[in-house]
N, C-alpha and C positions, 0 to 999 in steps of 0.2 A: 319359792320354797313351799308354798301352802299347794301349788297343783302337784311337788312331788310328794307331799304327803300323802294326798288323797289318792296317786296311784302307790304307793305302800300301803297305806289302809285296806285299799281295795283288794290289793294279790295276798295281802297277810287274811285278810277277813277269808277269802274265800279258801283258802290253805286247810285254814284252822277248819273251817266245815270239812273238807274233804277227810284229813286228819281225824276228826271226830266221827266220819261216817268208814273208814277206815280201822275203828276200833270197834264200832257196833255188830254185834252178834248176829251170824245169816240166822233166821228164821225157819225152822222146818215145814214141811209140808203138810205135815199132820198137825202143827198150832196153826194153822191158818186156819183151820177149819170151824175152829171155835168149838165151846164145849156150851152143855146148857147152863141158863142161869144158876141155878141150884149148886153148878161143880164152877162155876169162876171165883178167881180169888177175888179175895176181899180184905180191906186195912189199909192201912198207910204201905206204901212199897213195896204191897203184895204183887204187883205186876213189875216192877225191874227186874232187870236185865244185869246178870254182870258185865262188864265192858272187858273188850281183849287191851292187853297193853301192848303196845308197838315198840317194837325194838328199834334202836337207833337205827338201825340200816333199812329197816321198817319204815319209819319216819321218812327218811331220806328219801327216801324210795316215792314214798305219797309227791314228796316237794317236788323233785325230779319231774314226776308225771306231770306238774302243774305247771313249770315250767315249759316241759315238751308242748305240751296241749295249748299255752298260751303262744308260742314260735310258731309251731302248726297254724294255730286262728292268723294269724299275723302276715305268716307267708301267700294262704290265701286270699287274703283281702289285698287284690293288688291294682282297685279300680282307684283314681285319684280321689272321690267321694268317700274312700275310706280311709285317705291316710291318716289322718288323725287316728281314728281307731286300733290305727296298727302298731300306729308309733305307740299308743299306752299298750298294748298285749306285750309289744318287744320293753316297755321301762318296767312294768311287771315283771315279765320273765328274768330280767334286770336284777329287781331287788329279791327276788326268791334266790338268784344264783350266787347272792353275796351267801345266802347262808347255809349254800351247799360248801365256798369257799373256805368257810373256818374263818375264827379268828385271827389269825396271823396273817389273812390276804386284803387286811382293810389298811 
């Protein structure tokens, strides 16, 4: 029970980043450039950022990719020295495809 935790922790942990960087606002090319001291903000949360909200199909969408990209890692590691590694990419891609499934497929 406790090593399939740790591979749910592991594909939920790294979701949630994706997830979170999936909402993060692209950057323009003219704020890159920085301004001078004198013209940067300044205060408490003078520098955030609104975050985008992700629509459910949005979301799904993120899981989906992390899914694919964990089968992907998986299919190519197919030297015996990796099967362990392959077999947690495919129990990851596992526990993300329960929650493309919905509730009513548990």
């Amino acid at each position: 029970m406790r090593a399939r935790d740790k591979v749910a922790v592991s594909a939920l942990r790294a979701t949630l980043g994706a997830l979170d960087n999936a909402e993060a606002v692209p950057v323009g090319e003219a704020e890159l450039r920085g301004v001078a001291l004198e013209q940067s903000p300044a205060g408490a949360g003078a520098t955030e950022a609104a975050r985008r909200e992700l629509s459910e199909s949005g979301a799904e969408d993120v899981v989906r990719a992390e899914v694919a990209e964990r089968l992907e890692a998986a299919a190519q590691l197919t030297t015996p020295a990796h099967a362990d590694r392959a077999a947690r990419l495919r129990a990851e891609a596992a526990v993300l495809s329960r929650f493309l499934e919905g509730p009513d497929a548990t």
